[in-house]
TORDRENKOL-24191 format. One record per atom (N, C-alpha, C, CB): x, y, z; residue in one letter. Coordinates in steps of 0.2 Angstrom, whole numbers, padded with zeros to 4 digits, always signed. Each point is the difference from the previous one (the first is absolute). Glycine has a CB too. Example, Ala and Ser with C-alpha at 12.3 -4.5 7.8 and 13.67 -1.06 7.14 Angstrom:
+0066-0028+0039A/-0004+0006+0000A/+0004+0006+0000A/-0009-0006+0006A/+0007+0011-0010S/+0004+0006+0001S/-0004+0005+0003S/+0006-0003-0010S/
END
This chain:
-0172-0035+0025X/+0005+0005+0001X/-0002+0005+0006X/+0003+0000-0012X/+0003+0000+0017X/-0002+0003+0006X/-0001+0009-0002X/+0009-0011+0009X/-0013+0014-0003X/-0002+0005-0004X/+0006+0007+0002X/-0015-0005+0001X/+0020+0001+0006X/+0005+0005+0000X/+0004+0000-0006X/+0000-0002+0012X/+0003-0004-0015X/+0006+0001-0005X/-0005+0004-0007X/+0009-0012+0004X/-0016+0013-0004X/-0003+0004-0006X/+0001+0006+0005X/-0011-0007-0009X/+0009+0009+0014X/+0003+0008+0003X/+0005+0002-0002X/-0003-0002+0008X/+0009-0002-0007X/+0007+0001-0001X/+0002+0003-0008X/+0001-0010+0010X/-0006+0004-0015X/+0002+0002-0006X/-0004+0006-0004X/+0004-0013+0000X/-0007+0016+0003X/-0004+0004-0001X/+0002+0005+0003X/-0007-0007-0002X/+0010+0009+0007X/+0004+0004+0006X/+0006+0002-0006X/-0003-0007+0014X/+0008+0003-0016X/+0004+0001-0003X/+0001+0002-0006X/+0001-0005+0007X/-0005+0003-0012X/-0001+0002-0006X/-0004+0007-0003X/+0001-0012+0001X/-0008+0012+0005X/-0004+0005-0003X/+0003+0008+0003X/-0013-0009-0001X/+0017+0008+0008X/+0001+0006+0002X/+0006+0004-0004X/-0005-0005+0011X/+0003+0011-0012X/+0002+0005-0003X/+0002-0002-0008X/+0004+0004+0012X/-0009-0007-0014X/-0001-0001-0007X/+0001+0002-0005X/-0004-0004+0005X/+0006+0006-0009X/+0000+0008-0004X/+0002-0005-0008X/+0007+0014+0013X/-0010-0009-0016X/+0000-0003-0009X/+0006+0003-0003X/-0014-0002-0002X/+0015-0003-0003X/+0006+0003-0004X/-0002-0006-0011X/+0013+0003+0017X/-0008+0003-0020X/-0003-0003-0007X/+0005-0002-0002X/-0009+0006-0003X/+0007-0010-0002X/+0008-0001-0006X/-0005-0005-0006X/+0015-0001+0011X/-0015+0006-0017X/-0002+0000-0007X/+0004-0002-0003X/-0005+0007+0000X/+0002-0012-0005X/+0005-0004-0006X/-0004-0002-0004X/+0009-0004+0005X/-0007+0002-0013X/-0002-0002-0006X/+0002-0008+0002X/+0002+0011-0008X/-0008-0014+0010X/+0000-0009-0001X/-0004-0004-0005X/+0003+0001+0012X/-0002-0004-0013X/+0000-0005-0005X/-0010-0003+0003X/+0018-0003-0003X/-0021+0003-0001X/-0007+0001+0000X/-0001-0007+0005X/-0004+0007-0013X/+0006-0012+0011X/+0002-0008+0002X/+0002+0000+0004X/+0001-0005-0008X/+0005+0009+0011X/+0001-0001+0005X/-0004+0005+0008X/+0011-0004-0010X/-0014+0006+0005X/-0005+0004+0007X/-0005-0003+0000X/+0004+0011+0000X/-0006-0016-0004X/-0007-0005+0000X/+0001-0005+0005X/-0002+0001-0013X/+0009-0002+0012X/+0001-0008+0006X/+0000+0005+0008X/+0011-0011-0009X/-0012+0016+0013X/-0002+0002+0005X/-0007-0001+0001X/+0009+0005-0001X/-0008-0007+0008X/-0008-0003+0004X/-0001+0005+0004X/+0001-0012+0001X/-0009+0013+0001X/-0002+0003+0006X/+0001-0004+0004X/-0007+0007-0003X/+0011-0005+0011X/+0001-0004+0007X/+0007-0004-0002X/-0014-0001+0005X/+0018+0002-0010X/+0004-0005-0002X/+0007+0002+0006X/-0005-0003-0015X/+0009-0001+0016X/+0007+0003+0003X/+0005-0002-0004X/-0003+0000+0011X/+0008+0006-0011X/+0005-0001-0004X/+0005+0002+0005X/-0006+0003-0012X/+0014-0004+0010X/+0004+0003+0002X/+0006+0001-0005X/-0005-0005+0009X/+0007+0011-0010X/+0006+0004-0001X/+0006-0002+0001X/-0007+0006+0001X/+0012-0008-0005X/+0005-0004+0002X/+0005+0008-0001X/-0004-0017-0005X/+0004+0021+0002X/+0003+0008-0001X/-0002+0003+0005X/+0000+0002-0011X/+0004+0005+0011X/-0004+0004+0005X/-0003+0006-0004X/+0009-0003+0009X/-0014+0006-0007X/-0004+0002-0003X/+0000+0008-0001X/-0006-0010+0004X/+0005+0011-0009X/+0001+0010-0001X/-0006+0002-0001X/+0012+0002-0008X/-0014+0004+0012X/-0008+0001+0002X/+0000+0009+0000X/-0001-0013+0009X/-0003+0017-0011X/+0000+0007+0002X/-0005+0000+0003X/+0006+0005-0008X/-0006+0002+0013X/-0005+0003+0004X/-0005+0004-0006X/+0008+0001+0013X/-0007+0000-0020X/-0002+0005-0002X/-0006-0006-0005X/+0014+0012+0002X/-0019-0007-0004X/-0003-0003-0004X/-0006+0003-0005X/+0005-0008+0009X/-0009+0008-0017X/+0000+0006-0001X/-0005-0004-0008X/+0013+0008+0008X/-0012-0006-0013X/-0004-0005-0003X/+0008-0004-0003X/-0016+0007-0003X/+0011-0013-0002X/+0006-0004-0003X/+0001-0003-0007X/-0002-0003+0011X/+0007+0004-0013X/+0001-0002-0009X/+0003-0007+0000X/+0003+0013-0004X/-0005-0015+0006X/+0001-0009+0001X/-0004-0003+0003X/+0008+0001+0000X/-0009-0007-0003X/-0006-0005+0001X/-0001-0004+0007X/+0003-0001-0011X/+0003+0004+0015X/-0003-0004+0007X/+0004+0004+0009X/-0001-0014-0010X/-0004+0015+0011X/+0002+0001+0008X/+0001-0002+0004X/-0004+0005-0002X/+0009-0005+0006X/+0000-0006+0007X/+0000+0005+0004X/+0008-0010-0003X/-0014+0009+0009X/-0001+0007+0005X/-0001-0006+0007X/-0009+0011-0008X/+0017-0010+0011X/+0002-0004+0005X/+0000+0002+0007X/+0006-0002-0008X/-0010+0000+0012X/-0001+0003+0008X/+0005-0004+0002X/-0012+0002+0002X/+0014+0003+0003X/+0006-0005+0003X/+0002+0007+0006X/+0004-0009-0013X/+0000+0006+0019X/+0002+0004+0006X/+0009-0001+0000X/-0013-0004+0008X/+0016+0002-0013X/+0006-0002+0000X/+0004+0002-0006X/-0004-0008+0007X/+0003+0013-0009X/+0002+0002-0008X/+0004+0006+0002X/-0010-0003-0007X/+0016+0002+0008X/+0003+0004+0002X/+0003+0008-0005X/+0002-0014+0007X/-0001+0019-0005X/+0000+0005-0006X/+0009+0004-0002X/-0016+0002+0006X/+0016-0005-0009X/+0007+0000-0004X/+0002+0006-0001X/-0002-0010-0007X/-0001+0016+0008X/+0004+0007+0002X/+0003+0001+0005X/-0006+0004-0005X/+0004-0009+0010X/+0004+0002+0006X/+0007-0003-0003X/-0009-0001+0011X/+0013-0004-0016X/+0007-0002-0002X/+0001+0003-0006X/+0000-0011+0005X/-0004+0014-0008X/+0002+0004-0005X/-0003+0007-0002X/+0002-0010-0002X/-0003+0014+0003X/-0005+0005+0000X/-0003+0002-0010X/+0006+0005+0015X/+0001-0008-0018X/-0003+0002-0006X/-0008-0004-0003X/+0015+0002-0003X/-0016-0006+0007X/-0004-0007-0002X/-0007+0004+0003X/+0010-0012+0002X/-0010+0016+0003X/-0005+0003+0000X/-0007+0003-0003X/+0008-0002+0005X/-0004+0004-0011X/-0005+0001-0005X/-0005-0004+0000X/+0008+0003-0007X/-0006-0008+0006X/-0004-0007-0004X/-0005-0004+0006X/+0013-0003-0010X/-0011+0007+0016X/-0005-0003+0006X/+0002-0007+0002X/-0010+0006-0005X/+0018-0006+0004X/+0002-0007-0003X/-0003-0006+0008X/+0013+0007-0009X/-0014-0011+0011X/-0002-0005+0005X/+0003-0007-0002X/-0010+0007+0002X/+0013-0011+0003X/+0003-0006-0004X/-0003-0004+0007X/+0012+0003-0010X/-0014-0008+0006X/-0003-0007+0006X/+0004-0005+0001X/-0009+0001-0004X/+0013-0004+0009X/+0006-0005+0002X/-0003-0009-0006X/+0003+0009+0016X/+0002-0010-0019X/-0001-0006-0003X/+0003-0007+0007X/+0001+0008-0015X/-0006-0012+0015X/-0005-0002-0004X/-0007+0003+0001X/+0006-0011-0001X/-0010+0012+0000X/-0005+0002+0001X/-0008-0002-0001X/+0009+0006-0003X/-0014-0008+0008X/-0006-0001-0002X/-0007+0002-0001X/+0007-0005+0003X/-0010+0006-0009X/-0005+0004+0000X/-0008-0005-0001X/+0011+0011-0006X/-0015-0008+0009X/-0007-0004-0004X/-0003+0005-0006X/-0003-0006+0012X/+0000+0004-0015X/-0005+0002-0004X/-0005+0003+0002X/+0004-0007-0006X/-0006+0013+0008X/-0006+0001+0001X/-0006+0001-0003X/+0007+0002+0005X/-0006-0002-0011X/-0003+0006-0007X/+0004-0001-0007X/-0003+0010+0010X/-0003-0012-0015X/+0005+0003-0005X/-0006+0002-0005X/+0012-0008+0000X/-0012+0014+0001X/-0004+0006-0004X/+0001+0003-0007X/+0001+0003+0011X/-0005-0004-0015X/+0003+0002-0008X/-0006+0008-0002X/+0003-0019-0006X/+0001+0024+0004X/-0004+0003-0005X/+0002+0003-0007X/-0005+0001+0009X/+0002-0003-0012X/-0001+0001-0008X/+0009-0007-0001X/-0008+0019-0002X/+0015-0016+0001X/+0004-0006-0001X/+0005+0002+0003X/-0003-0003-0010X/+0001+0006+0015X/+0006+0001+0009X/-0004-0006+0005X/+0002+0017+0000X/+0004-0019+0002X/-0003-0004+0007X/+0001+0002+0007X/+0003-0008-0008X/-0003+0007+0011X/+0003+0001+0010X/-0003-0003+0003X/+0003+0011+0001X/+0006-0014-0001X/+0001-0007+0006X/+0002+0000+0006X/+0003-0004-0007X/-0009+0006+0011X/+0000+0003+0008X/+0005-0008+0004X/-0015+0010+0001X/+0022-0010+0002X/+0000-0003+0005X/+0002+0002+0007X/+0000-0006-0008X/-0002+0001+0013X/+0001+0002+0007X/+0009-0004+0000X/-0016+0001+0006X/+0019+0004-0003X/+0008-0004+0002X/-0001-0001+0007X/+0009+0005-0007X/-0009-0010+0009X/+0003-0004+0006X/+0006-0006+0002X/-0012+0002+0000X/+0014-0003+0007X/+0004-0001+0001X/-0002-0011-0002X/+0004+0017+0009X/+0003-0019-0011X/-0001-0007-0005X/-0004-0004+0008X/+0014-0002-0012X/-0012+0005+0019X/-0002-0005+0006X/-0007-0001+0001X/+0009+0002+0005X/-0014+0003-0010X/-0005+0000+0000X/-0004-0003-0006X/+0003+0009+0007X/+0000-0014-0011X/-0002+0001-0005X/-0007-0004+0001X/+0012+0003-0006X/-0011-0010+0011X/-0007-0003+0000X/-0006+0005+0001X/+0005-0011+0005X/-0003+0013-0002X/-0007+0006+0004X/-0005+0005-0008X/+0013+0004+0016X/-0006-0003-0019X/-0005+0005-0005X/-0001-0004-0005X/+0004+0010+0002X/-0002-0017-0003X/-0002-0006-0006X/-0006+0000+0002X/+0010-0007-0003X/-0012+0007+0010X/-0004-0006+0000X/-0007+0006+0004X/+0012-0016+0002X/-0010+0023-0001X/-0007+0003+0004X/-0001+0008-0007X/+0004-0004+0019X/-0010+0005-0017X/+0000+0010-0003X/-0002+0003+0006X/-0006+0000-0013X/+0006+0005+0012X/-0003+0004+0007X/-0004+0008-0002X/+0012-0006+0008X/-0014+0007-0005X/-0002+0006-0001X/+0004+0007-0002X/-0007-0006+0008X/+0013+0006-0006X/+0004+0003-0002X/+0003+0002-0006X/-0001-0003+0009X/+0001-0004-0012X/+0002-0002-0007X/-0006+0002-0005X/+0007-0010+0005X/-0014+0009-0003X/-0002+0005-0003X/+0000+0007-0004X/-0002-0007+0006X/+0003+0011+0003X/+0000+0005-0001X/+0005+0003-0005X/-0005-0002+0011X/+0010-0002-0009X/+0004+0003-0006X/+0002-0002-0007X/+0004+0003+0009X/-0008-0005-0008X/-0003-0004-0010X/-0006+0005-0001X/+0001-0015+0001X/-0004+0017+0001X/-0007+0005+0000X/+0006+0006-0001X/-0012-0007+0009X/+0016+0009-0007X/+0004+0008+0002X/+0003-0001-0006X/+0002+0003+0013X/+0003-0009-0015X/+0004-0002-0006X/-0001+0004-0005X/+0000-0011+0004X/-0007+0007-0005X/-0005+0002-0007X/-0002+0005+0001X/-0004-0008-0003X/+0003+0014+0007X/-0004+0004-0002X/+0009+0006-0001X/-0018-0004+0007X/+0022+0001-0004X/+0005+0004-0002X/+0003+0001-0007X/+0000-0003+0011X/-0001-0005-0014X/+0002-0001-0006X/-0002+0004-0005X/+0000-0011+0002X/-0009+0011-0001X/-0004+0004-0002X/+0000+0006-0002X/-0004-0006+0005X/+0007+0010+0000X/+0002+0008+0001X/+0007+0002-0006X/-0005+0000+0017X/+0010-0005-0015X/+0005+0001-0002X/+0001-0001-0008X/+0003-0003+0012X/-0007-0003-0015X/-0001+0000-0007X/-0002+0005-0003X/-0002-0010+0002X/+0001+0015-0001X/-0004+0005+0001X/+0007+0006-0001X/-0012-0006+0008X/+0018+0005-0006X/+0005+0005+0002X/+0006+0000-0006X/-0004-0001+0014X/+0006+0005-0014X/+0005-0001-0007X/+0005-0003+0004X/-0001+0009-0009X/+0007-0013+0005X/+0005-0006+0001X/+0004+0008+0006X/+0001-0014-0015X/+0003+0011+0019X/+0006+0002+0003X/+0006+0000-0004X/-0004-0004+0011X/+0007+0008-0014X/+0005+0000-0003X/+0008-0001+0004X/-0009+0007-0008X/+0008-0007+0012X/+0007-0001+0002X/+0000-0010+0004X/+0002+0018+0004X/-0007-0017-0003X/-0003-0010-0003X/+0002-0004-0005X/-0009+0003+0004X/+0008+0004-0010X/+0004-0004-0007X/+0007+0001-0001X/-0011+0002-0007X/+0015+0002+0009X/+0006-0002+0002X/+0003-0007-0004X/-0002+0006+0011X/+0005-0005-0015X/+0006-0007+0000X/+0001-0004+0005X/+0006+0004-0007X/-0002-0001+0010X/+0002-0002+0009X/-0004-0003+0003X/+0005+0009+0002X/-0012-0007-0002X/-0003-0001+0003X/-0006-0007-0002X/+0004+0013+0004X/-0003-0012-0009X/-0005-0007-0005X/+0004-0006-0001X/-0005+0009-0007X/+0012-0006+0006X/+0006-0007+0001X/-0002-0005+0005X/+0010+0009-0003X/-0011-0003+0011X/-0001-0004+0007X/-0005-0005+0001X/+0005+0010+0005X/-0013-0006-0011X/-0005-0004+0004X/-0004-0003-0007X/-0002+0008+0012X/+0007-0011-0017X/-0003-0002-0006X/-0003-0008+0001X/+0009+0008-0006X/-0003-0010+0012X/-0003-0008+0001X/-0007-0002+0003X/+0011+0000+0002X/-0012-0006-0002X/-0008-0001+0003X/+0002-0002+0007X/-0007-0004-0012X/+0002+0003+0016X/+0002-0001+0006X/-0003-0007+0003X/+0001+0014+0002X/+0004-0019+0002X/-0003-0005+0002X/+0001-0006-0009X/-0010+0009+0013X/+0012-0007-0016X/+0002-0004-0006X/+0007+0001-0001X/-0010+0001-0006X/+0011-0007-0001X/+0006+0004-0002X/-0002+0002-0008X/+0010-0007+0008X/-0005+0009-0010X/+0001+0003-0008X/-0004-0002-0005X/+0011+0000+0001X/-0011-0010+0000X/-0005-0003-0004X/-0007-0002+0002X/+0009-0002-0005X/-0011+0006+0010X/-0006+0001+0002X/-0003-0008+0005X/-0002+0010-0014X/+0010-0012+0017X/-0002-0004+0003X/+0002+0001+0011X/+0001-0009-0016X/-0009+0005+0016X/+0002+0002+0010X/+0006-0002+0003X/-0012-0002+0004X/+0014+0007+0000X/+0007-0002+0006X/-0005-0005+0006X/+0009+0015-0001X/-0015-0013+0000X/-0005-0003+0005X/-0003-0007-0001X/-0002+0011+0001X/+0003-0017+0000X/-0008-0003-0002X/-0007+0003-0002X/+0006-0006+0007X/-0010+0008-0009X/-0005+0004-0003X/-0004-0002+0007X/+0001+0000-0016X/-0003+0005+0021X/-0005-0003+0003X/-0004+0005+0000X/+0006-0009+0006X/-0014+0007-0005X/-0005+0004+0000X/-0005-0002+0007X/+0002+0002-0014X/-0007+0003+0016X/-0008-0002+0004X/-0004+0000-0002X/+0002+0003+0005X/-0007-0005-0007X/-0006+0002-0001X/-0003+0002+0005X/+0001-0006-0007X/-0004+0011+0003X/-0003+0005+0006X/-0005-0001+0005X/+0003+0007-0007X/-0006-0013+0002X/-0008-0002+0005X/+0004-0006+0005X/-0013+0001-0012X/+0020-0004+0010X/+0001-0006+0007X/+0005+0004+0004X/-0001-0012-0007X/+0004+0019+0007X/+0004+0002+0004X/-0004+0003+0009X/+0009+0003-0013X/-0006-0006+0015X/-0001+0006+0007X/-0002+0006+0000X/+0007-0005+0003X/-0013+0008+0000X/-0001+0007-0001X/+0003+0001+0007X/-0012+0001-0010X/+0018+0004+0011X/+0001+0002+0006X/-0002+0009+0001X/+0011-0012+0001X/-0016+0012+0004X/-0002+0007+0002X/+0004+0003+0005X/-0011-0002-0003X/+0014+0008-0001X/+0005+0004+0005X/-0001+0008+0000X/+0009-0010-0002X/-0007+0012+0006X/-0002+0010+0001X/+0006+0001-0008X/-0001+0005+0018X/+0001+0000-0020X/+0004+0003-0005X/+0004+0005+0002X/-0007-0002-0006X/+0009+0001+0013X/+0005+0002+0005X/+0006-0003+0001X/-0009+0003+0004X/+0015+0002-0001X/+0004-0005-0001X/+0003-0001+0007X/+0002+0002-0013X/-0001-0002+0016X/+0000-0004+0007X/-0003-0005+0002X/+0000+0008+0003X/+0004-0013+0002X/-0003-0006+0001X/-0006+0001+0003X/+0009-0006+0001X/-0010+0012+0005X/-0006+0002+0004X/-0006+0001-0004X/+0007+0005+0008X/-0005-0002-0012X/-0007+0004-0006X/+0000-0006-0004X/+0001+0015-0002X/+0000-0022-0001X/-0002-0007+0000X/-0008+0000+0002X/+0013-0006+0003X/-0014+0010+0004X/-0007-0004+0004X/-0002+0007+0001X/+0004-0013+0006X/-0012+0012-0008X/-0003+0006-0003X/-0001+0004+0010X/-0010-0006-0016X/+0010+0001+0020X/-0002+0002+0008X/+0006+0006+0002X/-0006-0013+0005X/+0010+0013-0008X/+0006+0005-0001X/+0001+0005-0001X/+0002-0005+0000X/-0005+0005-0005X/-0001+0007-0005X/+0001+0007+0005X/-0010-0007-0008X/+0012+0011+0006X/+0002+0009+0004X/+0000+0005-0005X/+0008-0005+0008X/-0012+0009-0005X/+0001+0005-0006X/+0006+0003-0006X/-0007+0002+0008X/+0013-0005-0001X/+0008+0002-0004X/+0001-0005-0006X/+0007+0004+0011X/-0011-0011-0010X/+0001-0006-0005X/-0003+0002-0007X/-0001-0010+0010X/-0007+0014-0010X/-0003+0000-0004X/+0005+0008-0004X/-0012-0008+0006X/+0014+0010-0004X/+0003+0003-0002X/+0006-0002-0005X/-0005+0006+0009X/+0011-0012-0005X/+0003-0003-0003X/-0003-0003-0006X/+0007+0000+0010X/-0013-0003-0010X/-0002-0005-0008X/-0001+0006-0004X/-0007-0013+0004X/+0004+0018-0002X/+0000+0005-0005X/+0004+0003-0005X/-0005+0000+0007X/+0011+0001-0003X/+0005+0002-0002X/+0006-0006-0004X/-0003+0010+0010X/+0003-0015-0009X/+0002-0008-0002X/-0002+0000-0007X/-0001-0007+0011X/-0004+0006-0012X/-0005+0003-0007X/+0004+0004-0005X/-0012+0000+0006X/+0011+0005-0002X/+0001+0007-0004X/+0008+0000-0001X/-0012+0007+0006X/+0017-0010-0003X/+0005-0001+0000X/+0002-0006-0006X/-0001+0005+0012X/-0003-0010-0011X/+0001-0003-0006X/-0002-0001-0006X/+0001-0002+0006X/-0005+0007-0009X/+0000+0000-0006X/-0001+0007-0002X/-0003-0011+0000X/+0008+0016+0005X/-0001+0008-0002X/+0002+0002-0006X/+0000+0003+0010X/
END
């Protein structure tokens, strides 16, 4: 795999990355058949909030993603709810799936479907990173009483479904997974420019941007 088209998919996806949630009650069995590194796709479009807090339901979907577009700009009543919606179809990988005590969170990365070989088939350093930030976020937040305007009818109606399934707990996807010891380990800055890719570039304004990328994504 040439190393420009991993620039590219990596240029595109990780810049201005910013995390969003959406909680539901799923069926134990159906959150068992999820893989680490698996790709799925979302045949719906997806209802996502910026807001996030602890949870009275058995599972968390914590969705990175640069293309979640934020639905108070078409309705402002919606803003409450931090409302964010993801264009269907949609593809996400599995980054993570993190259990404590009988809550789960199911970290995935969304990217664009033209990439999909590139993130079946490599990890990168970056993908760490936010698997490592994921968890210690989960961590904090289990910790915080539920958001009540999260429990909303309205709003539990929108994100009851599971994502990347359907109803009876079967894939819109072919089930595909990596194994982590045969995938590609690709090393990249945790920057998001193509230039900051390559560490001989680095500028004090760059280290400043990965700082704030972080801190932006899981504040």
């Amino acid at each position: 795999m040439e190393h420009t088209q991993i620039e590219e998919a990596y240029n595109e996806t990780f810049s201005g990355l910013t995390m969003y949630y959406r909680d539901c009650n799923l069926n134990p069995n159906y959150i068992a058949k999820y893989n680490n590194f698996q790709i799925i796709q979302e045949r719906g479009f997806t209802d996502v909030s910026s807001f996030a807090a602890g949870l009275n339901t058995n599972l968390r979907y914590a969705i990175a993603t640069n293309k979640a577009v934020n639905m108070a700009q078409v309705n402002p009543d919606v803003q409450k709810y931090g409302f964010h919606l993801i264009a269907a179809p949609s593809c996400y990988k599995v980054l993570d799936i993190y259990k404590i005590g009988d809550q789960t969170q199911i970290l995935l990365l969304h990217f664009d479907e033209k990439f999909k070989a590139i993130f079946e088939a490599s990890t990168s350093n970056i993908e760490e990173k936010v698997i490592g930030m994921g968890r210690d976020s989960f961590d904090k937040k289990t910790q915080m009483p539920p958001n009540a305007i999260l429990n909303e009818i309205e709003w539990k109606q929108r994100t009851e479904f599971p994502i990347g399934m359907s109803d009876t707990g079967n894939f819109f996807l072919n089930s595909t997974s990596v194994d982590k010891t045969q995938a590609t380990t690709t090393k990249a800055q945790t920057t998001t420019t193509t230039e900051t890719l390559h560490t001989d570039k680095k500028t004090k304004s760059k280290i400043t941007e990965k700082k704030s990328f972080w801190k932006r994504l899981f504040g």
